[in-house]
C-alpha positions in Angstrom: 6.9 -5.3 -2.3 6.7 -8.1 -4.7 9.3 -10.7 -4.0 7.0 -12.0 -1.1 3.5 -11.2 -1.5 -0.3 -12.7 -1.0 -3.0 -12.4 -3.6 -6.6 -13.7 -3.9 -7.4 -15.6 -7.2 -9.7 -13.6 -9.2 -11.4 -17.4 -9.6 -11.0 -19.5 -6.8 -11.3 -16.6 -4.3 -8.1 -18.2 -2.4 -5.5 -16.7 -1.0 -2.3 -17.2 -2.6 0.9 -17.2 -0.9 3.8 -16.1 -3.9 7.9 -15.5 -2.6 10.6 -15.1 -5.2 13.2 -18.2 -5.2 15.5 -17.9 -7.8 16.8 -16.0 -11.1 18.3 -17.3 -13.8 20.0 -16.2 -17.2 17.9 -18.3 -19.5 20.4 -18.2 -22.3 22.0 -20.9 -20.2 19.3 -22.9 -19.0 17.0 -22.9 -22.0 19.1 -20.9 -24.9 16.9 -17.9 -25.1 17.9 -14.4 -24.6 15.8 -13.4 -21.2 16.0 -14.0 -17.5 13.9 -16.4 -15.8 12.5 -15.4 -12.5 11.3 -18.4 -10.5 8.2 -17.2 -8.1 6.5 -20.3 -5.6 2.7 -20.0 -5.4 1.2 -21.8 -2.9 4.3 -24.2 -3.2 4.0 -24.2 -7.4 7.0 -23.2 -9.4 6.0 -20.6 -11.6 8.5 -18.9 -13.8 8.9 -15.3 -15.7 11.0 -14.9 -18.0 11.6 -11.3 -19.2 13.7 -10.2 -22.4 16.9 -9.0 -22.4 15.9 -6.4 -25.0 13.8 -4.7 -22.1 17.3 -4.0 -20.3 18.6 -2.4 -23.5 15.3 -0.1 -23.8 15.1 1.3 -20.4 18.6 1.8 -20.4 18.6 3.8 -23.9 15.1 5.4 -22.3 16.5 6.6 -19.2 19.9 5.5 -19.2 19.4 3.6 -15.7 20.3 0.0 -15.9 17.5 -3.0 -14.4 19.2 -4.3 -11.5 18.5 -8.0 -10.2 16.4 -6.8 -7.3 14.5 -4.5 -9.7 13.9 -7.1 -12.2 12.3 -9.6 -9.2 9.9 -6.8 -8.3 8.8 -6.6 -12.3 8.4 -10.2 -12.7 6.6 -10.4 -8.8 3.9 -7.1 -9.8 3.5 -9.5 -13.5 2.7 -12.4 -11.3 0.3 -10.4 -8.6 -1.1 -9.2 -11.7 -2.0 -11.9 -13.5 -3.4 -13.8 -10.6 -5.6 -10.8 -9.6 -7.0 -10.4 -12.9 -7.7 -14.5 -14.1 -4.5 -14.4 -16.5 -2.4 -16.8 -14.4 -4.3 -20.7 -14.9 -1.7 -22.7 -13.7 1.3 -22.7 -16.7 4.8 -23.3 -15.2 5.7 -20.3 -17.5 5.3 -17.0 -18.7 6.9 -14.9 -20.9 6.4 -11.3 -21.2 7.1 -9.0 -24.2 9.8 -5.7 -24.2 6.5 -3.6 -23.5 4.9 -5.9 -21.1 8.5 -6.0 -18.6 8.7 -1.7 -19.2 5.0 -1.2 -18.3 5.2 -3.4 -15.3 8.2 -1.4 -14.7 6.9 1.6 -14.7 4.4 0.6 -12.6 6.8 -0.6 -9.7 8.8 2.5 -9.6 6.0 5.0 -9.1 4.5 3.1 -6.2 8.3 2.5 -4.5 8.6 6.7 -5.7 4.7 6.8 -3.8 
């Protein structure tokens, strides 16, 4: 669904090729206690990082864990997002809050449930 995806710009009105390319723990990379999804648009690295702490919440929520695969489809629907709505203006990175990863979460799993 959202690990290789086009979008139109909300601005520019182009279309925007995005595909998933890597995942990182950032707590190795850049000491900080997320995981860094790395998304090419149109050939530009952009990465999303998303907290650990969301894995802890949905796990004490539901007691179902965020797997890899699962968390690339969060951060791609965040990206597909933000691009579609003006958010996304060319930063290398975004970082999304507990709430932010679970709603955009939520979100995935009813339309793969759909």
């Amino acid at each position: 669904m959202y690990s290789d995806f086009k979008v139109e710009d909300r601005w520019t009105g182009q279309e925007i090729h995005c595909m998933y390319q890597a995942i990182i723990m950032a707590i190795a990379t850049r000491h900080a206690d997320a995981v860094d999804i790395k998304f090419l648009a149109n050939g530009r690295p952009v990465w999303i990082a998303l907290p650990h702490a969301a894995w802890a919440e949905y796990k004490r929520r539901t007691g179902r864990v965020i797997t890899d695969p699962l968390a690339i489809q969060i951060a791609g629907h965040f990206l597909k997002t933000a691009i579609e709505s003006g958010l996304e203006s060319g930063r290398e990175m975004y970082m999304l809050t507990v709430a932010e990863t679970l709603e955009h979460l939520d979100v995935v799993m009813r339309e793969k449930a759909a």
